[in-house]
Structures are given as structure tokens and as C-alpha cells.
VMD Tcl script that draws the C-alpha trace (Angstrom):
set ca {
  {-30.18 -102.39 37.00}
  {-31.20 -105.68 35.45}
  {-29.33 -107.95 33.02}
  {-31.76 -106.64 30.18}
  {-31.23 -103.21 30.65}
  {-27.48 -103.23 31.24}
  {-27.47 -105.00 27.34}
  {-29.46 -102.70 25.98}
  {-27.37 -99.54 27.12}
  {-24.33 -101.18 26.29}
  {-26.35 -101.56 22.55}
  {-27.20 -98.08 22.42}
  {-24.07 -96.83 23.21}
  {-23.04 -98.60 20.77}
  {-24.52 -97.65 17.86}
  {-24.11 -93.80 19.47}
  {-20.30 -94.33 18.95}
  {-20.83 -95.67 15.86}
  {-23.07 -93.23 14.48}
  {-21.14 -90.27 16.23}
  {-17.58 -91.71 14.47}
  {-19.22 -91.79 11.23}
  {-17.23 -89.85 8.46}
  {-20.43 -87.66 7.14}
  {-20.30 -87.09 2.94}
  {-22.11 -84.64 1.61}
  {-24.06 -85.55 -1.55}
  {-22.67 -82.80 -4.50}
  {-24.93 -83.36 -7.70}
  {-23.64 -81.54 -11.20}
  {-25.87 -81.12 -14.16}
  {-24.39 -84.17 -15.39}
  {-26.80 -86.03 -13.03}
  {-29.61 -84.43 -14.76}
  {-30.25 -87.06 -17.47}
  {-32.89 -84.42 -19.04}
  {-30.00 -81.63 -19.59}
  {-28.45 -83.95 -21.50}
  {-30.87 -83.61 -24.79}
  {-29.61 -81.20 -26.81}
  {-33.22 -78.86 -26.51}
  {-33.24 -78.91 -23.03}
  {-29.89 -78.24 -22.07}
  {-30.42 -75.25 -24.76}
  {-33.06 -73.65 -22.98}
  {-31.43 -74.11 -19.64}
  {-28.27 -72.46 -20.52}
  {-30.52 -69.64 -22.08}
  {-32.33 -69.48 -18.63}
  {-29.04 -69.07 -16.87}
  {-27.03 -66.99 -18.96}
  {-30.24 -63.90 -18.16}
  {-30.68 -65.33 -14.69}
  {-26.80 -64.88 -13.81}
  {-26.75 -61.30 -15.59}
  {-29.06 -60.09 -13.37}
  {-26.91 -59.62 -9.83}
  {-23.86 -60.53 -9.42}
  {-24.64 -62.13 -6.01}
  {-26.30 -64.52 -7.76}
  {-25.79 -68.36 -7.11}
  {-26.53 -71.56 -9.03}
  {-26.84 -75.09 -6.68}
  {-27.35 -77.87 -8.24}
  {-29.42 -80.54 -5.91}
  {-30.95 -83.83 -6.59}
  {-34.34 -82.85 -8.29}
  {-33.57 -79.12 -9.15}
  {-31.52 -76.56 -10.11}
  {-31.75 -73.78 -7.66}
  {-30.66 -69.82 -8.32}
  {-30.75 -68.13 -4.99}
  {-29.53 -64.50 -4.00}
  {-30.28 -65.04 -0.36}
  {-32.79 -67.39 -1.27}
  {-33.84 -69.57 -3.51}
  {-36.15 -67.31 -5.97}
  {-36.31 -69.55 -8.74}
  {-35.83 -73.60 -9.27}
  {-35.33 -75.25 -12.62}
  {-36.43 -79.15 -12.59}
  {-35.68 -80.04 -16.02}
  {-38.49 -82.32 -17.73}
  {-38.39 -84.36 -21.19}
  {-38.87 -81.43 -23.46}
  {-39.09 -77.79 -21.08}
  {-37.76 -76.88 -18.08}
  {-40.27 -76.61 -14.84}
  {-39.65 -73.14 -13.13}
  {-40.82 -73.05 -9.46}
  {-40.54 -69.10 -9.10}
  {-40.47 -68.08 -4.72}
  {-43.69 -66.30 -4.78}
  {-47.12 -66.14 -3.83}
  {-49.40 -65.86 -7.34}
  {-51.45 -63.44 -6.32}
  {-48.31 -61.30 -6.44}
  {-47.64 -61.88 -9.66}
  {-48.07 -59.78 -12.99}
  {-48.55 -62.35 -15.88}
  {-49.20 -60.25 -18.72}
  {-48.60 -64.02 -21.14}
  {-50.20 -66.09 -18.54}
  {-47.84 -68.21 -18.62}
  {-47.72 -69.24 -14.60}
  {-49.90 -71.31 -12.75}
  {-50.76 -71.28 -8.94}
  {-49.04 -73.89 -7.67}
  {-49.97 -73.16 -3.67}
  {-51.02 -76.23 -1.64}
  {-49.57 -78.99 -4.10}
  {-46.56 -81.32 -3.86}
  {-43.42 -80.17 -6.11}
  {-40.03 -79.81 -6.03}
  {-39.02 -76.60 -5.07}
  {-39.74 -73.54 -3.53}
  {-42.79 -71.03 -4.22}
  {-46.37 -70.96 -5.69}
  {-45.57 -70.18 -9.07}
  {-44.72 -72.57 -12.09}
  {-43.64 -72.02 -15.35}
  {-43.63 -74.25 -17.99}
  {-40.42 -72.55 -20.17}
  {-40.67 -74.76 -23.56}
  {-38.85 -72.25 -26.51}
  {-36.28 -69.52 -26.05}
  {-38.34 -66.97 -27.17}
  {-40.76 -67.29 -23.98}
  {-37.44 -65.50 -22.46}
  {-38.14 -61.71 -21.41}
}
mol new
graphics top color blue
foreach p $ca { graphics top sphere $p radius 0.5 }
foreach p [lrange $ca 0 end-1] q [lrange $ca 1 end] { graphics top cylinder $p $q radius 0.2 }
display resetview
């Protein structure tokens, strides 16, 4: 083994220690780091959202990640990303699936968003609530 490669394993094992002795923190987010929840309309709506969301099962779950809001029984089956004024639903669906009787939902398939499923709603007032 040359002088070259002898440093370079000594490197990599190195930075394998390292990495492997690493004390790994996992990022918790709250709605607190949802700037957006914190107007008084939009933190309305949300809790309105929730409050029939939660009633629904009681195996029900709320995360709270980064860029969304996430209700999942085993899965996620609705997101929330909260904008200025309304609250983005990403509903886990395909649209063709879908009875829209308001048409309210767009297809969503094949385009970058956060969160999971080919449906989005746009939920603006509390009234839009079944």
C-alpha cells in the first residue's frame, strides 16, 4: 500500500468515527414555527380544520413538520401548509377519485408541492367546512 493511500484510509476512517459518534437530534417543529398560524384568520381556520379532522377517528394523529401540518391515520391523508390568508390542503388521493360536488379541488398530479396526494384545496372561510 502506498504512502497516499495509507493517508487517505486513515482520513476516511476518520471522518467514519466521527460521523458514526455523532449525537443525532431530531428536528421537532410546533405550530409556533409556522409564522402564518400566527395571524389571527389563519390560525382560525386551522383550528376549525382540526377540531372536525380529530373528531373523525380517534386513531387520528397530527405531526407537525417543517412545511406542513400532517393528519395521518396510518398515513398521511391530508396536509395543511398554511399560506398568508387560507390554508393549502394536499388531500392523499388520486382526483379522478374524487367527488367534488363545490369544485373546490384541483388536480395537483405531476407538480412539485409539499405534501402528499393529487388533490389541493384552497380552504379560505369556515363555512367551506362540510
Amino acid at each position: 500500500m502506498t504512502d497516499k493511500e495509507t493517508r487517505r484510509i486513515k482520513a476516511l476512517k476518520k471522518n467514519f468515527d466521527a460521523f458514526n459518534n455523532r449525537e443525532w437530534i431530531a428536528s421537532t417543529y410546533t405550530l409556533d414555527d409556522h409564522p402564518n398560524l400566527q395571524k389571527e384568520e389563519v390560525r382560525n381556520l386551522f383550528e376549525a380544520l382540526r377540531n372536525e379532522v380529530l373528531k373523525l377517528d380517534s386513531n387520528i394523529s397530527e405531526t407537525v413538520l417543517k412545511q406542513y401540518i400532517a393528519f395521518k391515520a396510518e398515513t398521511n391523508f391530508v396536509d395543511v401548509i398554511p399560506k398568508t390568508r387560507w390554508l393549502r390542503l394536499t388531500i392523499n388521493m388520486r382526483f379522478p377519485e374524487l367527488d367534488d360536488p363545490r369544485g373546490m379541488a384541483r388536480d395537483i398530479a405531476g407538480k412539485g408541492k409539499w405534501g402528499n396526494g393529487d388533490v389541493s384545496v384552497n380552504f379560505k372561510k369556515i363555512e367551506e367546512l362540510p
